[in-house]
C-alpha positions in Angstrom: 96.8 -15.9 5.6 95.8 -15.5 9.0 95.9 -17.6 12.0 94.4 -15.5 14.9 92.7 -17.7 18.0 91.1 -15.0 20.5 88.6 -16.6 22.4 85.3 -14.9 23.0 84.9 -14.0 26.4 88.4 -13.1 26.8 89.8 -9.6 28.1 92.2 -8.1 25.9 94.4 -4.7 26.9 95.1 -2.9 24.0 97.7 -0.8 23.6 97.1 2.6 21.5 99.9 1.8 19.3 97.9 -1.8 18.4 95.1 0.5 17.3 94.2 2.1 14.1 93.4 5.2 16.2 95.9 5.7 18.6 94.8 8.9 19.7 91.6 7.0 21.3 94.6 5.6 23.5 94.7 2.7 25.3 91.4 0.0 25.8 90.6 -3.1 28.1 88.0 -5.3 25.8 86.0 -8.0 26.7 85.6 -10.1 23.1 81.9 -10.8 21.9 83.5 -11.2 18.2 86.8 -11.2 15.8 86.5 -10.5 12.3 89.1 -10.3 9.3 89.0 -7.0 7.3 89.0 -7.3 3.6 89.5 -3.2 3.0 92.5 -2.8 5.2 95.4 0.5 5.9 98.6 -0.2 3.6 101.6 -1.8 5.4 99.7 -3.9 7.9 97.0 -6.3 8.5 94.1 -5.6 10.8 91.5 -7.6 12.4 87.8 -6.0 14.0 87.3 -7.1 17.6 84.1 -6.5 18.6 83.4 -6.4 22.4 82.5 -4.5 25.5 84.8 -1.9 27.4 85.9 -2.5 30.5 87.0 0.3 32.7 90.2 0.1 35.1 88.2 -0.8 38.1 86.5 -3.8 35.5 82.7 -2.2 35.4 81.2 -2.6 31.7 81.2 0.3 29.5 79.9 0.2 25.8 79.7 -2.1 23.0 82.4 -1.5 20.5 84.5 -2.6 17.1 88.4 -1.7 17.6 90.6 -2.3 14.2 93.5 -4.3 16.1 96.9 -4.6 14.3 97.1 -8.8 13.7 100.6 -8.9 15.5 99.0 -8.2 18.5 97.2 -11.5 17.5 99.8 -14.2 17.3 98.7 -17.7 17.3 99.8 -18.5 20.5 98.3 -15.6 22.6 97.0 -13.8 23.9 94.4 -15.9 25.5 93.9 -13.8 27.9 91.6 -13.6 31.2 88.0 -14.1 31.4 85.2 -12.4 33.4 83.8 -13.7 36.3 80.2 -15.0 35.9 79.0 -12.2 37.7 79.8 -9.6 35.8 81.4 -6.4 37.3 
């Protein structure tokens, strides 16, 4: 089974290659919400991260769901950054 810890609020980078859609390339995410998938691509296990885009320079883009490969999900990272209260 899965252990993934992501904590909300954290700001993932996302390499194409951890997506299900590569071709959408690369993604910086800030994480409103982590799901498992039950209906999943053969060979792998995937988990829906809900969050908003972030752009390079860090300004807010849309709400989105990515399908996230779980390896890129270990247990013991990423935690990665937060935002700033402010916002960008």
């Amino acid at each position: 089974m899965f252990d993934i810890r992501v904590r909300l609020g954290a700001v993932l980078d996302i390499d194409a290659d951890d997506r299900l859609l590569p071709s959408d390339g690369p993604v910086r995410l800030w994480v409103t919400g982590v799901r498992l998938v039950v209906n999943r691509p053969p060979h792998d296990e995937w988990i829906w991260v809900e969050g908003v885009k972030l752009s390079p320079s860090g300004r807010r883009g849309p709400q989105t769901q990515i399908l996230v490969r779980a390896s890129k999900l270990p247990p013991s990272g990423p935690a990665g950054e937060h935002l700033p209260e402010h916002g960008a």
